[in-house]
C-alpha positions in Angstrom: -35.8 54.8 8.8 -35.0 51.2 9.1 -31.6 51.5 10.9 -30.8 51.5 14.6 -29.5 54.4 16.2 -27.7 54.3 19.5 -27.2 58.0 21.5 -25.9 57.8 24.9 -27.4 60.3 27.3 -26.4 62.2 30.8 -23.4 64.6 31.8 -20.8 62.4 30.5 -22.0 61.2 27.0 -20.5 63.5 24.1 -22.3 65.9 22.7 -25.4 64.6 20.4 -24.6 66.1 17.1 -21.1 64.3 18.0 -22.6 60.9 18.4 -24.7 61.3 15.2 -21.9 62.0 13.6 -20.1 59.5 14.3 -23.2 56.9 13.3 -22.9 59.1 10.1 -25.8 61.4 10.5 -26.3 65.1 10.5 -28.6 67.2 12.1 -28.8 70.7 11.1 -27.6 73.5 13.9 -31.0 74.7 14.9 -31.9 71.2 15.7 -28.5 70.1 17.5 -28.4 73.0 19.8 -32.7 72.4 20.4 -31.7 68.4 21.2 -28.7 69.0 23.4 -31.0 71.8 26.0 -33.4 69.1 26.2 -31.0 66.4 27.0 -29.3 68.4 29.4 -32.5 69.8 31.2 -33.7 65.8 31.2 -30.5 64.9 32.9 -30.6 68.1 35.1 -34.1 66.8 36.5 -32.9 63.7 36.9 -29.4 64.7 38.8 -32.1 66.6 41.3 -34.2 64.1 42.2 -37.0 66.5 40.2 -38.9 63.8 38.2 -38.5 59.8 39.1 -36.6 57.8 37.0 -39.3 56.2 34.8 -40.4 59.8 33.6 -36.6 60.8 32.9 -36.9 57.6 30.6 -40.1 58.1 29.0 -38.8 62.1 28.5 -35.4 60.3 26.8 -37.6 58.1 24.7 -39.4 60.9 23.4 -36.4 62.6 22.8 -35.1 59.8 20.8 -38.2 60.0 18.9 -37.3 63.9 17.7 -33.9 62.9 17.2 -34.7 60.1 14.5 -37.2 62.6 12.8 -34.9 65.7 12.8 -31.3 63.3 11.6 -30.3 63.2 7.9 -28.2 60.6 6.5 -25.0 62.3 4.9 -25.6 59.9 1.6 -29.3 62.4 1.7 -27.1 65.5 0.6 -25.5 63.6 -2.5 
């Protein structure tokens, strides 16, 4: 996948399957609902001062990782 893909993480950001959406992506339920728990226990961990902030980015970069090999482009459904 050549293209850039931009996901905003923490307590604030919109929901992921949102912001794939939006950047005209799909992921399938099972994955959606599998990415969002592990964003929010990332960001949980992080709010608690349970892992340092250099593994909550290295756990977010992995995470990024998933998300680019679980997204399908909409055009992939044509």
């Amino acid at each position: 996948m050549s293209d850039q893909i931009a996901i905003s993480f923490g307590g604030m950001a919109d929901p992921i399957a949102v912001q794939i959406g939006r950047l005209g992506y799909t992921l399938n339920e099972a994955d959606a609902t599998r990415i969002q728990k592990l964003s929010d226990a990332i960001t949980l961990l992080l709010i608690h001062g349970m892992i340092p902030d250099r593994e909550g980015h290295a756990a977010r970069k992995r995470l990024m990782n998933y998300i680019t090999k679980c997204i399908s482009s909409r055009n992939d459904k044509v």
